[in-house]
C-alpha positions as CSV (number, residue, x, y, z in Angstrom):
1,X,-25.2,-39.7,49.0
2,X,-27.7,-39.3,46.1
3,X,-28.1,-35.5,46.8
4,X,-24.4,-34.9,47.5
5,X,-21.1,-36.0,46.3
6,X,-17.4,-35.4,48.7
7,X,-15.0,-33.2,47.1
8,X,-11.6,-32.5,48.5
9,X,-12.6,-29.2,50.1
10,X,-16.2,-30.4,50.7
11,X,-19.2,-31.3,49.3
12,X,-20.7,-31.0,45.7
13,X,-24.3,-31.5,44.5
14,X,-24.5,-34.5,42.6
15,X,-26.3,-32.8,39.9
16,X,-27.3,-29.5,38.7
17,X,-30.9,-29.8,39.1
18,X,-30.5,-31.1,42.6
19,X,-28.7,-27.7,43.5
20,X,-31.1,-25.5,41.4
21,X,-34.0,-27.4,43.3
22,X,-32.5,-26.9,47.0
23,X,-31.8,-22.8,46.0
24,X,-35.4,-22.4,44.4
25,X,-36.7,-23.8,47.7
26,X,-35.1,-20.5,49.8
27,X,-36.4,-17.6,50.7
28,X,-35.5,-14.4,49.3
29,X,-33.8,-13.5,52.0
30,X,-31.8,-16.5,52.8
31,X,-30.6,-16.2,49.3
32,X,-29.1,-12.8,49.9
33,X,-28.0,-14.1,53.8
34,X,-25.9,-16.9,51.5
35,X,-24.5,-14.6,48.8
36,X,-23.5,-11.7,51.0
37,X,-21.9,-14.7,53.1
38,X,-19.9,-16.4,49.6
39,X,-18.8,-13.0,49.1
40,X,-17.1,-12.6,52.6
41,X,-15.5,-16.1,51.8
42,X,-13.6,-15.2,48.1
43,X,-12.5,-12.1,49.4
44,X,-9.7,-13.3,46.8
45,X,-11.3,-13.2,44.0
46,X,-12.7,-10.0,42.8
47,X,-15.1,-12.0,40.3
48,X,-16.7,-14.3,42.6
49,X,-17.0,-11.5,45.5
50,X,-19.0,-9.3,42.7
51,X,-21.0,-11.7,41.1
52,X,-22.3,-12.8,45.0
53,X,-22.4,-9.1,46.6
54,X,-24.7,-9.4,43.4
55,X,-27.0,-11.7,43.7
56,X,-27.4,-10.1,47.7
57,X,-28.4,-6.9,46.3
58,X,-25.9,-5.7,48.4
59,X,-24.6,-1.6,48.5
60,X,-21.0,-2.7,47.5
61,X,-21.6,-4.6,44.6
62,X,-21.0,-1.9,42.0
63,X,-18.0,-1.0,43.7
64,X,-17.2,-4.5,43.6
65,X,-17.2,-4.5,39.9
66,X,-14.7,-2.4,39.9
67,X,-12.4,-4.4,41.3
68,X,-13.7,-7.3,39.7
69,X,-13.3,-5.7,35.6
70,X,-9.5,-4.5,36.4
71,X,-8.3,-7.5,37.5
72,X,-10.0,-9.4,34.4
73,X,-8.5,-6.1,31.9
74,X,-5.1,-6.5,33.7
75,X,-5.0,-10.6,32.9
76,X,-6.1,-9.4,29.2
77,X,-9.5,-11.2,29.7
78,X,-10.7,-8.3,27.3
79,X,-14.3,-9.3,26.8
80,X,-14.4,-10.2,30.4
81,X,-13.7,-7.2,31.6
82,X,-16.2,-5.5,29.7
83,X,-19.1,-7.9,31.0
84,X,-18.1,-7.2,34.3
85,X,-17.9,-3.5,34.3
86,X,-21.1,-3.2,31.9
87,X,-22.9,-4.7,34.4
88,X,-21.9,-3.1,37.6
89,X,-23.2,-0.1,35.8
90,X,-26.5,-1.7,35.1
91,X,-26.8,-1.9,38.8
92,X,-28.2,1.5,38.5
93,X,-26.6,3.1,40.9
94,X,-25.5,6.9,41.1
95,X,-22.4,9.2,41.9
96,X,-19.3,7.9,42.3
97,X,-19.5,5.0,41.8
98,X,-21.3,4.7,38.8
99,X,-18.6,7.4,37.4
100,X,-16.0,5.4,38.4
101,X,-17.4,2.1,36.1
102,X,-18.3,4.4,33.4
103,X,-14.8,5.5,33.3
104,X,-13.7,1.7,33.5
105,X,-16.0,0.7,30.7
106,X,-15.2,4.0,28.3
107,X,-11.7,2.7,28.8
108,X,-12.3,-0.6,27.8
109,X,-14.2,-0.2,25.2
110,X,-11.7,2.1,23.6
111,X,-9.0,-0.2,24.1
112,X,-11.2,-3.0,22.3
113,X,-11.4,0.0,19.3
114,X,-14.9,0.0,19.9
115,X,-15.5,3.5,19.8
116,X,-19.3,4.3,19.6
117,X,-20.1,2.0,22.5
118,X,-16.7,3.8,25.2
119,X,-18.1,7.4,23.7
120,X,-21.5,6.3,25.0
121,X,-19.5,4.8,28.1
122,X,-17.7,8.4,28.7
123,X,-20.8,10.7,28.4
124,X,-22.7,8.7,30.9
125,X,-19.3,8.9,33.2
126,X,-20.1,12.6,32.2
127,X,-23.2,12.9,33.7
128,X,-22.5,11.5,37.0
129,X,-18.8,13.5,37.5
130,X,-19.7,15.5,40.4
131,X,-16.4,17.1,40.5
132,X,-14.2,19.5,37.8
133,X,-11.1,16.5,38.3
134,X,-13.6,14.1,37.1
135,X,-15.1,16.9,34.0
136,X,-12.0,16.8,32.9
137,X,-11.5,12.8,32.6
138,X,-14.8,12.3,31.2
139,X,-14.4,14.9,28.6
140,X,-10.8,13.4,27.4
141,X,-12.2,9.7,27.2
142,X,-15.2,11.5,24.8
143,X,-12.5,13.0,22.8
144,X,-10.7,9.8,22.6
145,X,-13.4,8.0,21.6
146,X,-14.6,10.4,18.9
147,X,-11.0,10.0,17.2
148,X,-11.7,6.7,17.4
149,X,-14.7,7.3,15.1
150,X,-12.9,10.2,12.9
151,X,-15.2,12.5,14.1
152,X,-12.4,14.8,14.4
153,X,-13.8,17.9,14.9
154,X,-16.1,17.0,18.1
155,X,-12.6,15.5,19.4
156,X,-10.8,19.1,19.4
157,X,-14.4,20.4,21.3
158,X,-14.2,18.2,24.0
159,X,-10.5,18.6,24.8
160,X,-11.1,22.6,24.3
161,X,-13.5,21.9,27.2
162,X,-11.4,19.4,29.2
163,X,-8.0,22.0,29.2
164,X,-9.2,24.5,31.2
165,X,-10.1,22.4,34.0
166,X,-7.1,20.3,33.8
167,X,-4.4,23.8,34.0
168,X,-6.8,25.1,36.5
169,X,-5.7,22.3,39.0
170,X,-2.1,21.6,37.3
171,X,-3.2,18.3,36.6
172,X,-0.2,17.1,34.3
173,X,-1.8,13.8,34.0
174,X,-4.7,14.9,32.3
175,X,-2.7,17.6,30.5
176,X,-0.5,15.6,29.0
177,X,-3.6,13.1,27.6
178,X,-4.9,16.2,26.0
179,X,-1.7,17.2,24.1
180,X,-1.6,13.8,23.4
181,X,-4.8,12.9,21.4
182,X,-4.9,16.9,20.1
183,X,-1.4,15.7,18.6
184,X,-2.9,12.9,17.3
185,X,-5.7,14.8,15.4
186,X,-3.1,17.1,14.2
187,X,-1.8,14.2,12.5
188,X,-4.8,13.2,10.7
189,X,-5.5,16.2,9.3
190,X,-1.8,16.6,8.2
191,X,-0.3,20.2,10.4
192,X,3.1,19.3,10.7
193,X,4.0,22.2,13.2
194,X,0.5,21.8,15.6
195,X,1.4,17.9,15.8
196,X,4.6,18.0,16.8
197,X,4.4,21.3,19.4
198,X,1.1,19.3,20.8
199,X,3.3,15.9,21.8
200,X,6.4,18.0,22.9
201,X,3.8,19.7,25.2
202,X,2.6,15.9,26.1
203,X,6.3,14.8,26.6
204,X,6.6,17.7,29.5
205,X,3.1,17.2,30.8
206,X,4.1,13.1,30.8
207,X,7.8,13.9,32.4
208,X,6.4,16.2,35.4
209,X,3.7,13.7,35.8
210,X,6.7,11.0,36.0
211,X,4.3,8.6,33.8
212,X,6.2,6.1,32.2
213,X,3.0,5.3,30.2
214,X,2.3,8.5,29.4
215,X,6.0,9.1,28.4
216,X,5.4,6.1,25.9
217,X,2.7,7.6,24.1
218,X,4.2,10.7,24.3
219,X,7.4,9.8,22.7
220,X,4.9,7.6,20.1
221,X,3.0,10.8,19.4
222,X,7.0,12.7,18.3
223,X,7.4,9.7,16.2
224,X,4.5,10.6,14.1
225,X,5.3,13.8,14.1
226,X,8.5,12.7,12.1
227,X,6.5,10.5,10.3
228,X,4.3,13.6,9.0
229,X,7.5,15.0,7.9
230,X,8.8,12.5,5.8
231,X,11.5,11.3,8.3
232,X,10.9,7.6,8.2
233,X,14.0,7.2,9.5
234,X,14.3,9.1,12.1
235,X,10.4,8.0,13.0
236,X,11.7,4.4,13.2
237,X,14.5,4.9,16.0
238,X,11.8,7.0,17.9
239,X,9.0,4.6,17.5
240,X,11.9,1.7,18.9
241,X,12.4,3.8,21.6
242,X,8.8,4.1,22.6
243,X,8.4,0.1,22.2
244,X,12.0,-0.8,24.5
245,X,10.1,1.9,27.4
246,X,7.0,0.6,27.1
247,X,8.7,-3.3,27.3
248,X,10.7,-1.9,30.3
249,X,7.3,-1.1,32.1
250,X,4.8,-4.1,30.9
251,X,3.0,-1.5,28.9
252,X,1.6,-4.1,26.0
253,X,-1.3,-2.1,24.7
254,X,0.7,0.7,23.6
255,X,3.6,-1.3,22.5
256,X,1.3,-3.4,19.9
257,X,1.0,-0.2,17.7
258,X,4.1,1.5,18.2
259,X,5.9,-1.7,17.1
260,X,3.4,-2.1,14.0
261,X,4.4,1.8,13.1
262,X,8.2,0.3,13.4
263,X,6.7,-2.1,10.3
264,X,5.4,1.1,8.4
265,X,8.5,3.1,8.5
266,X,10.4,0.1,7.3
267,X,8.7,-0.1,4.3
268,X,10.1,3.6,2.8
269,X,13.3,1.7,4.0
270,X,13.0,-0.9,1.9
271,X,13.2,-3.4,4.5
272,X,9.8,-5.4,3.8
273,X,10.4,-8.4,5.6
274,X,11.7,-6.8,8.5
275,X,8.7,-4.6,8.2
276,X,6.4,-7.5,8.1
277,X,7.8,-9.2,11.2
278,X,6.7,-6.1,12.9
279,X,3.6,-6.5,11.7
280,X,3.0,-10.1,12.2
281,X,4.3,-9.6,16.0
282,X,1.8,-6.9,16.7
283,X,-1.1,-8.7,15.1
284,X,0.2,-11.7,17.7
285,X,-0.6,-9.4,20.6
286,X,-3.4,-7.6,19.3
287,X,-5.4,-10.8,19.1
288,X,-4.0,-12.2,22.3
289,X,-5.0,-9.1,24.1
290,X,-8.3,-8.5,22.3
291,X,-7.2,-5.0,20.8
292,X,-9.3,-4.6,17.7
293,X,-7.8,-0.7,16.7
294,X,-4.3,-2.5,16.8
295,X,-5.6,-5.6,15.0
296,X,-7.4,-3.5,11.7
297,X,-4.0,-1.2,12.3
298,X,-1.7,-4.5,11.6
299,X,-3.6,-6.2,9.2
300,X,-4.0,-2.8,6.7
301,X,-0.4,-2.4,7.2
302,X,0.6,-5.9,6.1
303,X,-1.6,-4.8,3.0
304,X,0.3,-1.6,2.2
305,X,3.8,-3.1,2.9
306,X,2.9,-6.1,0.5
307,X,1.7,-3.5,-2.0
308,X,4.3,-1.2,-1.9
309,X,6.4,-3.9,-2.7
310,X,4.4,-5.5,-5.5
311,X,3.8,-8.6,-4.2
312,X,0.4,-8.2,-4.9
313,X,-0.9,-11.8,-4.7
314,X,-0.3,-11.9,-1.0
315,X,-1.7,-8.6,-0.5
316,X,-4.5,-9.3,-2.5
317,X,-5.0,-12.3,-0.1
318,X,-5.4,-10.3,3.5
319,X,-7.2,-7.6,1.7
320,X,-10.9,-8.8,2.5
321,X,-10.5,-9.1,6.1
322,X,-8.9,-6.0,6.4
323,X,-11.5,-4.2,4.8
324,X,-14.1,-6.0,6.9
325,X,-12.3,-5.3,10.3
326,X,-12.2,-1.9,9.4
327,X,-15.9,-1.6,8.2
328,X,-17.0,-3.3,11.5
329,X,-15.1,-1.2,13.6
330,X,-16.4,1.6,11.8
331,X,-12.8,3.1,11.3
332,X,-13.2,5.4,8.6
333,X,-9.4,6.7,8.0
334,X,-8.2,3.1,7.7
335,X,-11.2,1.9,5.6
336,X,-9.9,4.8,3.0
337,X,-6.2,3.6,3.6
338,X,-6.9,-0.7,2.8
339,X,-9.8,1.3,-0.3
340,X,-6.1,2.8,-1.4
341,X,-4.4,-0.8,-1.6
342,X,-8.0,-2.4,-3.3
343,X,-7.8,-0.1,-6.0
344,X,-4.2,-0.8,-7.1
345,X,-4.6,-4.6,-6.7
346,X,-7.7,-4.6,-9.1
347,X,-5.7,-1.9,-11.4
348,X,-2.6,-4.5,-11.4
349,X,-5.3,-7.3,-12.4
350,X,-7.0,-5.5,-15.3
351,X,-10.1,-4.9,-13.1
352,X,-10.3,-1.0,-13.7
353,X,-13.6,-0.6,-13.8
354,X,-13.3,-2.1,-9.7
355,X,-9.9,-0.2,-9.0
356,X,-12.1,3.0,-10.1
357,X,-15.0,1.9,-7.7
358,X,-13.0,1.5,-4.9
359,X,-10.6,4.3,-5.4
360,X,-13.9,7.0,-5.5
361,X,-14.9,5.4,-2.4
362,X,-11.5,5.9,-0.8
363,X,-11.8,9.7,-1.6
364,X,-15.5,10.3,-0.1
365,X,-14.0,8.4,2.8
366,X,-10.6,10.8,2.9
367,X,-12.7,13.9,2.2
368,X,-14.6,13.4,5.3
369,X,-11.3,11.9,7.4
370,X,-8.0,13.2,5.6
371,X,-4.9,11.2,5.7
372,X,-5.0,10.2,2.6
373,X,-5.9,12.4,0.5
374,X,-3.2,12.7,-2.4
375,X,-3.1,8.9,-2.6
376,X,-6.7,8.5,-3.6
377,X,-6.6,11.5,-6.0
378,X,-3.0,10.0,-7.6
379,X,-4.9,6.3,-8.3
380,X,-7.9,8.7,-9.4
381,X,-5.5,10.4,-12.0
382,X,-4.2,6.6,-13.3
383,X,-7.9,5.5,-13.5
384,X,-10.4,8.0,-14.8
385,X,-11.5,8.0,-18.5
386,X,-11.4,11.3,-19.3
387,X,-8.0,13.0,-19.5
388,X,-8.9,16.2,-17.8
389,X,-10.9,14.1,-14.7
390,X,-7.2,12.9,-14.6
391,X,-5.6,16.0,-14.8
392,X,-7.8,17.8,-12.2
393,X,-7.4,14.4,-9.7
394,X,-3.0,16.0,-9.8
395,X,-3.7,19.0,-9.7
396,X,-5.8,18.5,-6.2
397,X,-3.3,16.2,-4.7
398,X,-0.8,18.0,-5.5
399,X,-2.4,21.4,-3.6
400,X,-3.2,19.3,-0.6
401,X,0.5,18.2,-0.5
402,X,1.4,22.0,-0.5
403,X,-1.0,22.6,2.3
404,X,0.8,20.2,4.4
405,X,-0.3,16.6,4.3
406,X,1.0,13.5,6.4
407,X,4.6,11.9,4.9
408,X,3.2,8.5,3.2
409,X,0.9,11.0,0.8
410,X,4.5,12.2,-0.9
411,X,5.9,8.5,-1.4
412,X,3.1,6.9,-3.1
413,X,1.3,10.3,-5.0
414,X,4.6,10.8,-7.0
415,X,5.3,7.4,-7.8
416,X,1.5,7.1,-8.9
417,X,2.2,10.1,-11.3
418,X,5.5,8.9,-12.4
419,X,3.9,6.0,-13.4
420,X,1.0,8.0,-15.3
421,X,3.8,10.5,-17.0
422,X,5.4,7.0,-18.4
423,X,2.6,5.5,-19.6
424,X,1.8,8.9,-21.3
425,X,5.6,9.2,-22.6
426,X,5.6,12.6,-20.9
427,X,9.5,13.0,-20.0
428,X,9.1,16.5,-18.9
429,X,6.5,15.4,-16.3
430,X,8.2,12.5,-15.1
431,X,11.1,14.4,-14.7
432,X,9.0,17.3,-12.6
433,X,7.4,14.8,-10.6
434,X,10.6,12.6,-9.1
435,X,12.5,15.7,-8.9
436,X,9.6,17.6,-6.2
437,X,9.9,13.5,-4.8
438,X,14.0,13.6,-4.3
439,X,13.7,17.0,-3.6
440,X,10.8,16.4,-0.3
441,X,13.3,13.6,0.9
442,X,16.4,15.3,0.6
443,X,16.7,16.0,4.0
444,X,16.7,12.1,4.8
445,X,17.2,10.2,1.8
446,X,14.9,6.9,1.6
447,X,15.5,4.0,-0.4
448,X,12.1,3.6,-1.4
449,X,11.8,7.0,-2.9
450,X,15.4,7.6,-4.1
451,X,14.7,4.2,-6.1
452,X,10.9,5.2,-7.5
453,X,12.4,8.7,-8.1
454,X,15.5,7.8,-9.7
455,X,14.1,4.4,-11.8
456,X,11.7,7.6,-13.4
457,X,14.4,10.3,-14.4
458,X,16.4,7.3,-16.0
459,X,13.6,6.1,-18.1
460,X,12.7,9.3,-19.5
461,X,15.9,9.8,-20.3
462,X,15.9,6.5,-22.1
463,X,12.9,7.5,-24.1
464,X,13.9,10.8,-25.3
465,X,17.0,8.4,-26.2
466,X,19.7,10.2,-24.5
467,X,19.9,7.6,-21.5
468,X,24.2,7.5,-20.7
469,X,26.4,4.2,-20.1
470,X,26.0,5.6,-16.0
471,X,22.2,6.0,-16.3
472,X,21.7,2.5,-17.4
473,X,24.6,0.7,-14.8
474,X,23.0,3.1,-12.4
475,X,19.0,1.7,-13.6
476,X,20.7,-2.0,-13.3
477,X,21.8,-1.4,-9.3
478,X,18.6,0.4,-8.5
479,X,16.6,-2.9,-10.0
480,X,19.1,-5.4,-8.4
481,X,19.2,-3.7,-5.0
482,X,15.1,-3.8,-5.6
483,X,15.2,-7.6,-6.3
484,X,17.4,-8.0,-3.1
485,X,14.1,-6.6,-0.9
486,X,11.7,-9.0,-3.3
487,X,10.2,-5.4,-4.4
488,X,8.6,-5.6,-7.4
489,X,9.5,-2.4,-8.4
490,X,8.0,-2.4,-12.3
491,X,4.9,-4.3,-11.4
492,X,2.7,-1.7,-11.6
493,X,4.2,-0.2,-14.8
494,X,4.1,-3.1,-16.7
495,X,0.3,-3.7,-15.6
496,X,-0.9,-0.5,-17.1
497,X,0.9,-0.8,-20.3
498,X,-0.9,-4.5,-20.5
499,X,-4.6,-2.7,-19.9
C-alpha cells in the first residue's frame, strides 16, 4: 500500500520517485523487455507505441514515428507533430525510413512557415531518396521551402530539377505541385502570362491526379493569377470557390489563406469590414492550427485593409506584431509589404523622418523580393527631400508597372502620386496619373480605384477652377458612398498638406 496505490484499470505508484527508484533498479535489458512489451499493449496509440518502441531501442521505432507525427499533424497538435517526427529522425537511422520522416518533418515545418528549418528537413530527405519518385519529392519540398524564404531563384532550380523526373514517370501529383509553386513565383515576381499558364498546367495535372487538395491550390493559384491582373473581382469569386472545395473536403490549411485573399480582394471593393471578417476568421484558424505563414499573412492584411481605408489608428495598433511575426519568420516579401503600411502611418502622424526610414527599408527588401515594388518607390516619391530623388522614385515605379507588376502595385502607386500631384497643384499630372489608373481597371471597374481616380480628376478640375455643377454632385456621392465603407478617403491628403 505505501509503494502502490489501486486505480480503476490497476495499479499506480504512489509517488514518482517510488516508480523512478523500482525502473533505475532494472537491467538494461528488462527495460527494453518492458518497453517493447507497453508498445504491443497501445497498439492504439501511435504516441505511446513510439515513445516505448523508443526507449527498447527497437528496429520499428522510427517507423513508428511516422505514424505517431501524422496522427498528432492530423489533430492540429502542430508543435507536436514536429517533436515527434524530429526525433524519429534523430534515431539515426538510414534509407527509407529516414526519407520518409524527413519528408514528414520538411512538410511540417513548412506548414508551421518555418522555412529554413523544412529546407534543412527536405535536403536531408534528399540525401537518403534512393529512388527518382522520391528525387522528385524532395526536390519540390526544397523549392517550397526556398519560396518560403524568397529565395526565389534557387526555388525555380530545384523544380527545373524535380520536372523531369516527375514527366518521366507521369507522375501528375508531383506535376501539378510543380506548376503549382512555379505559378506561385511567377506571381512574386509579377509575369502575368507565366503565372497564370503555370496554375492552368497545375489545374490539369491536379484534375488527372483527381486531387481535391491539389485542385484547391490549383484553383487558389488562377485566383492570383487574376489578382496579378487587376481583376479583384473576378479573383474574389475564384478565391470563394477554392475555400467552399476545400470546406467540402476538410482541407483547413489551405482554406486559412485562400479565405484571408477573399479579405484582400475585398478591400479594392470597398467592402472593409467584410474584408476584415475574412481576415479575423483566418487569423482564428491559423493560430488554432499553429500556421505561422497564414498567421503573418492575416495579420499584415488586417494592416493594409485598415490603411487603405484610413483608419489609421487601428492599423497603427496591429502594426508592431505584424512586423515582428514577419521578421521572426524571416518572410522577406511580407516584411516589405507591413514596411509599406509603417511608412504611411508615420507619414499620416508627421513622423517623416520615420515614414522615410521605413519606406527605404521596404525598397532594399522589394529589390531583393519584388511584389512591391511601385508601392515603395510611390511613398519614396511623397517622402524624399529633394524634388528630383522624388521624381526619379515615379519614374522607376512607373517602368516596373510597364514591365508587368502584380495588381495591388497599380491601386496604391497612383493614388500615392495623385496625392503628390495635389499637394504640388500639378493638374496636368493628376489628371495623367488617374486617367493610366481608370484606364488599367477599365476592364473591371473597382470602387476603390474609380473613387481614388475620379476624387483626383475632380479636384484638379476644381483648382484650375473650372470644376462643373456634375463634377461637384458627382465629388459629393463619391465622398458619401466612401463614408458609407468608413474609408477615410482624404486622410492622407489632408495629412501632407498639415506637414
Amino acid at each position: 500500500d505505501v509503494l502502490l496505490r489501486p486505480t480503476q484499470d490497476g495499479l499506480q505508484f504512489a509517488h514518482a520517485l517510488v516508480r523512478e527508484g523500482v525502473y533505475g533498479s532494472l537491467t538494461n535489458a528488462r527495460k527494453r523487455k518492458l518497453h517493447r512489451a507497453v508498445a504491443s499493449i497501445f497498439a492504439d496509440d501511435p504516441v505511446l507505441r513510439a515513445e516505448h518502441l523508443d526507449q527498447a531501442g527497437d528496429a520499428e521505432a522510427a517507423r513508428a514515428y511516422v505514424a505517431a507525427a501524422r496522427m498528432q499533424a492530423s489533430l492540429f497538435r502542430h508543435d507536436t507533430a514536429i517533436a515527434l517526427a524530429a526525433r524519429g529522425l534523430a534515431l539515426g537511422g538510414q534509407g527509407r525510413d529516414a526519407f520518409e520522416l524527413a519528408i514528414l518533418l520538411g512538410d511540417l515545418l513548412q506548414d508551421a512557415g518555418r522555412g529554413a528549418e523544412a529546407l534543412e528537413a527536405y535536403l536531408r530527405a534528399l540525401s537518403e531518396s534512393g529512388e527518382d519518385v522520391d528525387r522528385c519529392r524532395a526536390l519540390i519540398g526544397c523549392a517550397a521551402a526556398h519560396r518560403l524564404t524568397d529565395r526565389v531563384d534557387d526555388a525555380f532550380s530545384a523544380l527545373a530539377a524535380a520536372e523531369p523526373l516527375a514527366s518521366l514517370r507521369g507522375n501528375n501529383h508531383a506535376l501539378a505541385e510543380i506548376h503549382y509553386i512555379r505559378g506561385n513565383l511567377h506571381f512574386s515576381r509579377g509575369r502575368l502570362v507565366e503565372c497564370r499558364h503555370e496554375h492552368e498546367a497545375a489545374l490539369e495535372a491536379a484534375r488527372c491526379a483527381a486531387s481535391p487538395e491539389l485542385q484547391a491550390r490549383a484553383l487558389s493559384g488562377l485566383a492570383d493569377a487574376q489578382y496579378m491582373d487587376c481583376r479583384m473581382a473576378t479573383a474574389l469569386r475564384h478565391f470563394t470557390d477554392c475555400v467552399n472545395l476545400c470546406e467540402a473536403h476538410g482541407l483547413t490549411r489551405i482554406a486559412v489563406p485562400n479565405r484571408t485573399m477573399m479579405g484582400v480582394c475585398q478591400i479594392y471593393t470597398c467592402e472593409f469590414d467584410l474584408a476584415l471578417n475574412d481576415m479575423r476568421a483566418s487569423m482564428e484558424v491559423a493560430l488554432r492550427i499553429g500556421d505561422r505563414h497564414a498567421e503573418i499573412m492575416a495579420a499584415l492584411s488586417m494592416v493594409s485593409c485598415l490603411t487603405a481605408a484610413g483608419r489609421y489608428p487601428e492599423a497603427e495598433d496591429m502594426q508592431p506584431q505584424a512586423l515582428e511575426l514577419a521578421r521572426m519568420l524571416k518572410a522577406r516579401r511580407y516584411e516589405a509589404i507591413i514596411l509599406c503600411n509603417c511608412a504611411e502611418i508615420a507619414l499620416v502622424k508627421g513622423r517623416r523622418a520615420e515614414a522615410l526610414a521605413f519606406a527605404r527599408q521596404g525598397r532594399e527588401i522589394s529589390e531583393a523580393t519584388g511584389l512591391v515594388g511601385p508601392i515603395v518607390l510611390g511613398l519614396l516619391a511623397l517622402l524624399e527631400d529633394r524634388r528630383e530623388d522624388q521624381q526619379a522614385a515615379l519614374s522607376a515605379a512607373e517602368a516596373l508597372l510597364e514591365r508587368g507588376s502584380v495588381g495591388h502595385n497599380h491601386f496604391w502607386f497612383r493614388r500615392f502620386a495623385i496625392e503628390r500631384a495635389l499637394l504640388l497643384d500639378d493638374w496636368d499630372e493628376v489628371d495623367r496619373q488617374a486617367d493610366l489608373l481608370l484606364l488599367r481597371m477599365s476592364k473591371e471597374p473597382l470602387a476603390f480605384a474609380s473613387w481614388v481616380g475620379r476624387r483626383g480628376k475632380i479636384l484638379a478640375h476644381r483648382g484650375r477652377g473650372d470644376a462643373s455643377e456634375a463634377d461637384e454632385n458627382e465629388l459629393k456621392l463619391i465622398l458619401a458612398s466612401a463614408a458609407e465603407t468608413d474609408m477615410r478617403i482624404g486622410a492622407l491628403s489632408e495629412a501632407l498638406r498639415r506637414i
